[in-house]
C-alpha positions as CSV (number, residue, x, y, z in Angstrom):
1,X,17.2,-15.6,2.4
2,X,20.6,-14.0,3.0
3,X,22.7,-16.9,4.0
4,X,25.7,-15.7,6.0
5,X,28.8,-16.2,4.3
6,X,30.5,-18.6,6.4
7,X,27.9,-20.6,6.2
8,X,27.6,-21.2,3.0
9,X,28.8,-24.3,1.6
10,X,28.2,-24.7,-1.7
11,X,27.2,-22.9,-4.9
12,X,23.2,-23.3,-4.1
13,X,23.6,-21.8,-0.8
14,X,25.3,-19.0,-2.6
15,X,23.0,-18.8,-5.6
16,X,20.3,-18.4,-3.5
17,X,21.6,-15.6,-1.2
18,X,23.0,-13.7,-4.3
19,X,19.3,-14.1,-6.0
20,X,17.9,-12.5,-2.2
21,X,20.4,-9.2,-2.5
22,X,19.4,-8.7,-6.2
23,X,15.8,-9.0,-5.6
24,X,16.2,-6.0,-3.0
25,X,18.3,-3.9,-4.9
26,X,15.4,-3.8,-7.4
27,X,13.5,-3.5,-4.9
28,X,15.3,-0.2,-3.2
29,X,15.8,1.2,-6.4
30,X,12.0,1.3,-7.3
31,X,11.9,2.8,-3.6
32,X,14.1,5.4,-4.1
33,X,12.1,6.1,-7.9
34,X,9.2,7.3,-5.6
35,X,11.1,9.4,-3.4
36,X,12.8,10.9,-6.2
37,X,9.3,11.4,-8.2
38,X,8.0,12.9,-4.4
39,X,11.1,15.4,-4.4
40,X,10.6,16.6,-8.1
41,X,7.0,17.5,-6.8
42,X,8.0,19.6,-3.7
43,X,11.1,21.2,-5.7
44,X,10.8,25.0,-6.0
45,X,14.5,26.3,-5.9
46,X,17.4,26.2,-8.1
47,X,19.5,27.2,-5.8
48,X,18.2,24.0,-3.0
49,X,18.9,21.6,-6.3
50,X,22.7,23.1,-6.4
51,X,22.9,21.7,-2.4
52,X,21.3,18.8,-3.1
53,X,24.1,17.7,-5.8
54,X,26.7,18.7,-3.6
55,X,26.0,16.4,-0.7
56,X,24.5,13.4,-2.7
57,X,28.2,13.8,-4.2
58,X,29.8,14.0,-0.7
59,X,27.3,11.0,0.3
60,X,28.4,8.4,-2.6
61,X,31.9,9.0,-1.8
62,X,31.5,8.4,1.9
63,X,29.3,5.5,0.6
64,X,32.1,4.1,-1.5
65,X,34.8,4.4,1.3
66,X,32.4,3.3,3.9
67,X,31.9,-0.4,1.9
68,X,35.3,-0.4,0.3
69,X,34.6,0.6,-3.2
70,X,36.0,2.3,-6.1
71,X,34.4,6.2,-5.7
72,X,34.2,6.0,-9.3
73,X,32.3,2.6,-9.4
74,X,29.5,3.8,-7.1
75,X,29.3,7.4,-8.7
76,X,29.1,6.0,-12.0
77,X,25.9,3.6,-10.6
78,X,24.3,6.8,-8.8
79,X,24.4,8.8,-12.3
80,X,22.8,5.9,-14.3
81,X,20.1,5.6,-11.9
82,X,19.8,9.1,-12.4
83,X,19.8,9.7,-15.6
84,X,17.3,6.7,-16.1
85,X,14.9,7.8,-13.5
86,X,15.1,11.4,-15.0
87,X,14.9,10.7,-18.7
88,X,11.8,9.6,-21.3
89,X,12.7,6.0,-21.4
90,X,11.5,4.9,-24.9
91,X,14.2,7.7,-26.2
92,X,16.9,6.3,-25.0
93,X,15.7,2.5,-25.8
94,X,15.1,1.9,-22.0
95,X,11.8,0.8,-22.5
96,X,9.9,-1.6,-19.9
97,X,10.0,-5.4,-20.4
């Protein structure tokens, strides 16, 4: 459970709600792995993939200013997912525990 913030009053409470939000970001990411795998399969045009860049781009940096990040910190996230999700893991010693 996510405890709100101010209602947190000591490290436990805060433990456990920090050990809630990491569970679903692993959890969205391997979301998002099966809508990526899904796109790859319905991808015919070069030209659609150019777009697509272009406004995931736009999207992270609106992303970033929307939460009050660095644009660099959340692009630099985006493009490691990436280039994980798009890569042969064992080759670049990403290999599943």
């Amino acid at each position: 459970m996510i405890r709100p913030l101010e209602y947190c009053i000591n490290t436990q409470h805060i433990n456990a709600s920090i050990d809630t939000i990491d569970n679903r970001i692993v959890e969205l990411l391997a979301l998002r792995k099966t809508y990526v795998n899904k796109a790859k399969v319905l991808q015919d045009d070069t030209d659609n993939e150019q777009n697509r860049i272009k406004n995931i781009s736009s999207n992270q940096i609106t992303l970033a200013k929307r939460f009050d990040l660095p644009v660099e910190f959340v692009r630099a996230i985006f493009q490691e997912i990436d280039n994980y999700f798009n890569q042969d893991y064992t080759t670049r010693g990403y290999e599943q525990q």
